[in-house]
ZAMARGU-4260 file (C-alpha; in steps of 0.2 Angstrom, whole numbers, plus 5000, padded with zeros to 4 digits):
<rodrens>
0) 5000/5000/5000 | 5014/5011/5004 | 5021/5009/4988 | 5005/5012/4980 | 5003/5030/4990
5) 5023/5034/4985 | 5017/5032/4966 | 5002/5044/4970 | 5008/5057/4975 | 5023/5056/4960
10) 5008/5056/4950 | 4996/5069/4959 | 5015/5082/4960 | 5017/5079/4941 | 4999/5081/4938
15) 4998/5098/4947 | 5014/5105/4936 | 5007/5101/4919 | 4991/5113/4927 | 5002/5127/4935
20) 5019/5128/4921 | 5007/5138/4907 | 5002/5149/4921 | 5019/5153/4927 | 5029/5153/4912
25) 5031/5169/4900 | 5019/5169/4887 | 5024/5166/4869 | 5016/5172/4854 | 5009/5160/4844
30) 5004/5165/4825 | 4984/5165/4821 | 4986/5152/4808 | 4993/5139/4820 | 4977/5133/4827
35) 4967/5136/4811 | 4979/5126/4803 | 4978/5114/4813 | 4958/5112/4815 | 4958/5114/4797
40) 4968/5099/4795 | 4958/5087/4809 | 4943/5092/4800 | 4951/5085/4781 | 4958/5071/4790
45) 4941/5066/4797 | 4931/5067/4781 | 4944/5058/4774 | 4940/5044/4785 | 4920/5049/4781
50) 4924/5043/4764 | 4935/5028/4768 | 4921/5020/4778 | 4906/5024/4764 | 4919/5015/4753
55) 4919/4998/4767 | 4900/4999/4766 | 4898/5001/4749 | 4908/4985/4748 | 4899/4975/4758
60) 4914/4974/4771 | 4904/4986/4785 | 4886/4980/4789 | 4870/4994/4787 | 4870/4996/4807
65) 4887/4998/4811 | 4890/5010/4795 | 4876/5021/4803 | 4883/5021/4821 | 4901/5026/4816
70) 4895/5037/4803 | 4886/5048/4817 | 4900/5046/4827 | 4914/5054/4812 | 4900/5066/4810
75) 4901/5072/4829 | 4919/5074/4826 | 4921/5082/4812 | 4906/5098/4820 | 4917/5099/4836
80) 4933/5102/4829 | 4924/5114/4816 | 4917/5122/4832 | 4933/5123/4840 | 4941/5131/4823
85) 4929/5145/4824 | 4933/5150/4843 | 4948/5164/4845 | 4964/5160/4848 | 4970/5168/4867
90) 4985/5165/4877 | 4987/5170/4897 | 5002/5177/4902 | 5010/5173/4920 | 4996/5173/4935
95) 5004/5168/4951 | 4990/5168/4962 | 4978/5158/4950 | 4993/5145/4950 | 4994/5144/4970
100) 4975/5143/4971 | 4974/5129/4956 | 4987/5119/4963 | 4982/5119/4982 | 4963/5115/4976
105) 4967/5102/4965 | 4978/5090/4977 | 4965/5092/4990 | 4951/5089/4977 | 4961/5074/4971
110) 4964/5067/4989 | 4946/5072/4995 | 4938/5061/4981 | 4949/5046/4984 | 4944/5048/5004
115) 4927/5049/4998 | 4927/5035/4981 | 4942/5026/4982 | 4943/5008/4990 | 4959/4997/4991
120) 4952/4985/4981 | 4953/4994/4963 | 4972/4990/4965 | 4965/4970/4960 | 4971/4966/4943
125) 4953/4958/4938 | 4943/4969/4944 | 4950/4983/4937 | 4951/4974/4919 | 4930/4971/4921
130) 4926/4989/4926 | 4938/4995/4911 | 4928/4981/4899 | 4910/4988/4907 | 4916/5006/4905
135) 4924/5001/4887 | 4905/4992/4883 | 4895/5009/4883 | 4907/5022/4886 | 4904/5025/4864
140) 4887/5026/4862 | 4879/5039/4853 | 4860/5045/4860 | 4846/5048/4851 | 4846/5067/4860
145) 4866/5069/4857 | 4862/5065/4838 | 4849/5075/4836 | 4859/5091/4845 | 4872/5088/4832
150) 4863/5089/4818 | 4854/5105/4826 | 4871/5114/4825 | 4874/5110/4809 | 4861/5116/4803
155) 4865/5132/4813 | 4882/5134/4810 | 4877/5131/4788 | 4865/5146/4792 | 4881/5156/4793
160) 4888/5148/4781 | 4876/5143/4766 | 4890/5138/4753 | 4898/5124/4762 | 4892/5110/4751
165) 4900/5096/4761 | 4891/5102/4776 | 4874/5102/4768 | 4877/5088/4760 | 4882/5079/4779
170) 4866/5090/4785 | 4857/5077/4771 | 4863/5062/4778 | 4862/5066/4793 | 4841/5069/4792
175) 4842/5054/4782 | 4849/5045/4798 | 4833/5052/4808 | 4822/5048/4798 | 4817/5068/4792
180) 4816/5065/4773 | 4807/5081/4768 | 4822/5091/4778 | 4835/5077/4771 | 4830/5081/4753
185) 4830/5101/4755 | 4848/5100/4761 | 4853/5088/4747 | 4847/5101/4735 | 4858/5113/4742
190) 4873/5100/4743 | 4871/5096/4723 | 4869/5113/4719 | 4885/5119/4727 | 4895/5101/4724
195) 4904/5096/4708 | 4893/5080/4700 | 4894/5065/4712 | 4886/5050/4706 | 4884/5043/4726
200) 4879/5061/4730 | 4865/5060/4718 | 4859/5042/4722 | 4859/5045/4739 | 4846/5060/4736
205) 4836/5051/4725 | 4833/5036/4737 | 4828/5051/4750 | 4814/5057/4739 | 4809/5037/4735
210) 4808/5038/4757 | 4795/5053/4755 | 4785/5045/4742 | 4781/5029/4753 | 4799/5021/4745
215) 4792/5021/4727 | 4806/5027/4715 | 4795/5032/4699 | 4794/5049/4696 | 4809/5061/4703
220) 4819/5049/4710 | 4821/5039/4694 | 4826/5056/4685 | 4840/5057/4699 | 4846/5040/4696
225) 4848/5043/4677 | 4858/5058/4682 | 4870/5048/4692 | 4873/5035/4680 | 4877/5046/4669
230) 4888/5054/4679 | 4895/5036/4684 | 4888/5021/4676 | 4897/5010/4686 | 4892/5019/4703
235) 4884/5001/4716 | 4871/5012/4722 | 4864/5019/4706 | 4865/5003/4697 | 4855/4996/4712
240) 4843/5008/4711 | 4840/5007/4695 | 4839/4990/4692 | 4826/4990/4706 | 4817/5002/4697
245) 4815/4989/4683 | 4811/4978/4693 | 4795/4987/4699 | 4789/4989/4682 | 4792/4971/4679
250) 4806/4971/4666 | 4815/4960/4674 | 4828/4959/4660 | 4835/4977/4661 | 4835/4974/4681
255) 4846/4957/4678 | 4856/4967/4667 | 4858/4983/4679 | 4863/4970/4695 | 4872/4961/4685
260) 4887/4976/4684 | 4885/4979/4700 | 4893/4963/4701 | 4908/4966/4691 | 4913/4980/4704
265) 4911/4975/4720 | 4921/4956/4729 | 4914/4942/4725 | 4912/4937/4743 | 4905/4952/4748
270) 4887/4954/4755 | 4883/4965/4743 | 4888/4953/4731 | 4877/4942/4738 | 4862/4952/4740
275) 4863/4956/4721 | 4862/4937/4717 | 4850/4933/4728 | 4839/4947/4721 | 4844/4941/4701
280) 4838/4924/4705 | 4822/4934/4712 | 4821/4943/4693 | 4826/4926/4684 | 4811/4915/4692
285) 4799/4929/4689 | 4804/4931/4673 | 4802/4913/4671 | 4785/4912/4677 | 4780/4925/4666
290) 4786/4919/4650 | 4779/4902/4656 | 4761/4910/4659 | 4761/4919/4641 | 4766/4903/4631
295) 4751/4893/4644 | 4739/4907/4637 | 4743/4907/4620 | 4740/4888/4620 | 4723/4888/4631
300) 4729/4878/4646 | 4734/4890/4656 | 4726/4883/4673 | 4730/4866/4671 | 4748/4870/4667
305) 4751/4883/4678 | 4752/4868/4693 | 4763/4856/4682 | 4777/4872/4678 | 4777/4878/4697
310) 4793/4874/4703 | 4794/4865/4720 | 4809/4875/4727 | 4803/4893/4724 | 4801/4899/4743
315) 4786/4906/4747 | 4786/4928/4746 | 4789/4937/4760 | 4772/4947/4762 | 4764/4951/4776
320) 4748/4958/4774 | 4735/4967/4786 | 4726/4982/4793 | 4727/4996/4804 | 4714/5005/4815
325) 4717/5021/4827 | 4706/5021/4844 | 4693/5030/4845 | 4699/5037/4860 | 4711/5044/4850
330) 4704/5052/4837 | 4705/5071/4845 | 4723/5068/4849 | 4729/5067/4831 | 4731/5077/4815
335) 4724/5072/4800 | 4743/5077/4792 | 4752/5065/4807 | 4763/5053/4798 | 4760/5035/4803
340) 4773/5021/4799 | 4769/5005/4798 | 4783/4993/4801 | 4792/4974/4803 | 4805/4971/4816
345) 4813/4953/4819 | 4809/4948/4835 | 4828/4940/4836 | 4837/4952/4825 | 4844/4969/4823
350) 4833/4984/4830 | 4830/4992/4809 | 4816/4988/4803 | 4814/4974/4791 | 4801/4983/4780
355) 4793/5001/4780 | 4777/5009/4776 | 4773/5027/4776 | 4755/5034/4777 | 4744/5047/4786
360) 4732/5046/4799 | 4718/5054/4787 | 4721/5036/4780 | 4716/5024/4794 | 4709/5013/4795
365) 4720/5006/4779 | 4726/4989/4773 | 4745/4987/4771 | 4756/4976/4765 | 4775/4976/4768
370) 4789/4964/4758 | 4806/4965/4754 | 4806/4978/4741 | 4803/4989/4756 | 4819/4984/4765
375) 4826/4998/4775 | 4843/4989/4770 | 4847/4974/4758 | 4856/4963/4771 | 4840/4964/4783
380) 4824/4958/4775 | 4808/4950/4779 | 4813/4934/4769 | 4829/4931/4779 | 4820/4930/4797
385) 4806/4918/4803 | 4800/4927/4816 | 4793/4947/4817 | 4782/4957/4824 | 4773/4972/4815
390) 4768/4987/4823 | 4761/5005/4817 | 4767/5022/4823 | 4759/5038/4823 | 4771/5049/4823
395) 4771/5069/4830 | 4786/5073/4823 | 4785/5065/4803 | 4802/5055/4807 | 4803/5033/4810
400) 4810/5037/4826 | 4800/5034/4841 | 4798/5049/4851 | 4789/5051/4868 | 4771/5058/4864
405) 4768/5045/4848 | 4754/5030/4847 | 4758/5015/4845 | 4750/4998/4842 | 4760/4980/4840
410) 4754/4963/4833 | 4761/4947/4841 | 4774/4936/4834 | 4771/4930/4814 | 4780/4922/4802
415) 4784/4932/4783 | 4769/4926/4772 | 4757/4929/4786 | 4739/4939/4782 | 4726/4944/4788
420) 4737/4953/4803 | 4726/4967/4814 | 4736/4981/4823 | 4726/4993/4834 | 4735/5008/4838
425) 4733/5014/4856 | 4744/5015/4867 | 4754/5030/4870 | 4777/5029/4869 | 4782/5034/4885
</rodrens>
């Protein structure tokens, strides 16, 4: 123990100079640029990284979720040090008492806290490695309020400076992240305005304004998707987003075709890769059925062929189907403009939803039906789980977050495929 209150008190002494020696030395003019400069060049150096990790996700080496989290995260980084940039650069000159003062309080604060938290026990190896692994478990986490705070500066900060195209287009993605398309979509109007072309740029604003439109892609989103592919036909994201586009209209031809470069970009062992396969083979049966269907018709047997041409080891489509009612208790309590989502969640899997609906409450009741062309993500679909749960959200504030104040309602556990699924929304997200 002895030796354990020697090192201490080395510590504590050199702890207490590295506080007082700025306050006692002679000042020292330091140019202005310095700490610009260096701000300036944390800032690159964090964007840089920004782009290194859309780069592992767009891969397939970096799942949806975890893309997301350390996306917020660069994000924080990258508005703090900009903050910091912006503040003045001071320096003190000597201040003898202030150093007395600091160096008498902070030993006794320092002793008085180990009196007061400080157990003899802390000095055990073990359980010093399992508070560092609890701390180390959560000590990261980003919460809903510290994102949304973020974003809020942002915002604030573009305010005074509207011509920073990067930050606008970080503003976009970030309301994207939230779940506020209609705000995502202004900023990226802004960002491609002020940008140079940027295939991803443009692809990731035209899947915001498919999120506004109930995740349809006809209309403005498809003319944003043309832009990028002409910008870079070979941009994953664009290609996708295209070939899904086909895919709706059922020419399943162009969609193979469009999937099938995405292919010749990204590894082969990739999980995009394998998404993109997975949704070829989708195209290739339906393709199939169709041209099996026409020839059935044009030689009137159609019904009694139909069974014979099925094939046995199609899996059965991932649908769930239903309806969604408000309380009547409610009805007072909501606007008729008040977004309601309806959504699938695993009930063993990640917290994003599996599929998404977008309506408004001047719509209940309603029927919905979700599947996988509404996958917030292409690793996480209803076809990949065997248990969810579906539930439906009125939501105050138009974003897929739930928020203190919302209505909610939740169906039990059901298997993709199911029908027939009622959810009452009631109950009020505390």
């Amino acid at each position: 123990m002895s030796v354990f209150i020697g090192i201490a008190v080395v510590m504590l002494l050199g702890a207490v100079l590295a506080v007082l020696w700025p306050l006692l030395r002679k000042p020292r003019a330091l140019p202005a640029t310095v700490a610009a400069d260096s701000a300036s060049l944390s800032v690159g150096v964090l964007r840089e990284q920004l782009h290194e990790l859309e780069g592992e996700y767009e891969a397939g080496r970096l799942g949806a979720e975890d893309y997301a989290q350390e996306k917020a995260e660069l994000e924080m980084r990258v508005l703090e040090d900009a903050r910091r940039s912006a503040a003045p650069v001071t320096q003190d000159g000597r201040r003898p008492r202030l150093a007395i003062a600091l160096g008498v309080g902070v030993s006794a604060l320092v002793v008085g806290v180990y009196l007061v938290l400080g157990s003899p026990q802390a000095l055990d190896p073990g359980k010093a490695e399992q508070a560092a692994g609890a701390a180390g478990q959560g000590g990261h986490a980003l919460t809903q309020q510290q994102i949304i705070g973020m974003v809020e500066r942002l915002s604030e900060r573009l305010q005074d400076n509207p011509n920073d195209g990067q930050g606008w287009q970080m503003l976009a993605r970030s309301y994207g992240v939230l779940g506020r398309y209609a705000e995502s979509a202004a900023a990226y109007v802004r960002a491609v305005s002020l940008l140079p072309p940027d295939a991803q740029l443009l692809s990731d604003f035209a899947d915001t304004l498919a999120m506004m439109q109930g995740r349809r892609l006809q209309g403005e989103p498809e003319k944003v998707v043309r832009q990028a592919l002409q910008v870079d036909p070979r941009n994953v994201k664009a290609l996708a987003l295209s070939g899904t586009i086909a895919f709706e209209r059922s020419d399943y031809a162009t969609a193979i075709g469009e999937w099938r470069k995405i292919l010749a970009v990204v590894p082969a062992d990739s999980n995009v890769a394998t998404s993109i396969q997975a949704s070829i083979a989708d195209a290739e049966r339906k393709m199939g059925a169709a041209g099996t269907a026409g020839a059935m018709t044009a030689s009137g047997s159609a019904s009694g062929n139909a069974a014979a041409n099925k094939s046995p080891g199609a899996p059965a489509p991932a649908r769930i189907s239903g309806s969604v009612s408000l309380d009547p208790a409610l009805r007072q309590k909501v606007a008729a403009d008040d977004v309601v989502f309806v959504f699938a969640h695993a009930v063993d899997g990640p917290r994003m939803p599996l599929a998404i609906l977008r309506k408004r409450v001047a719509d209940l009741p309603f029927e919905f039906s979700l599947d996988d062309s509404m996958a917030m993500a292409p690793n996480f679909r209803l076809s990949q789980f065997d248990k969810v749960f579906v539930g439906a959200r009125v939501s105050k504030r138009g974003d897929a977050l739930p928020h203190s104040g919302d209505f909610e309602g939740l169906s039990a556990q059901v298997a993709p495929g199911a029908g027939g699924v009622k959810i009452l929304v009631r109950t009020v997200v505390k």
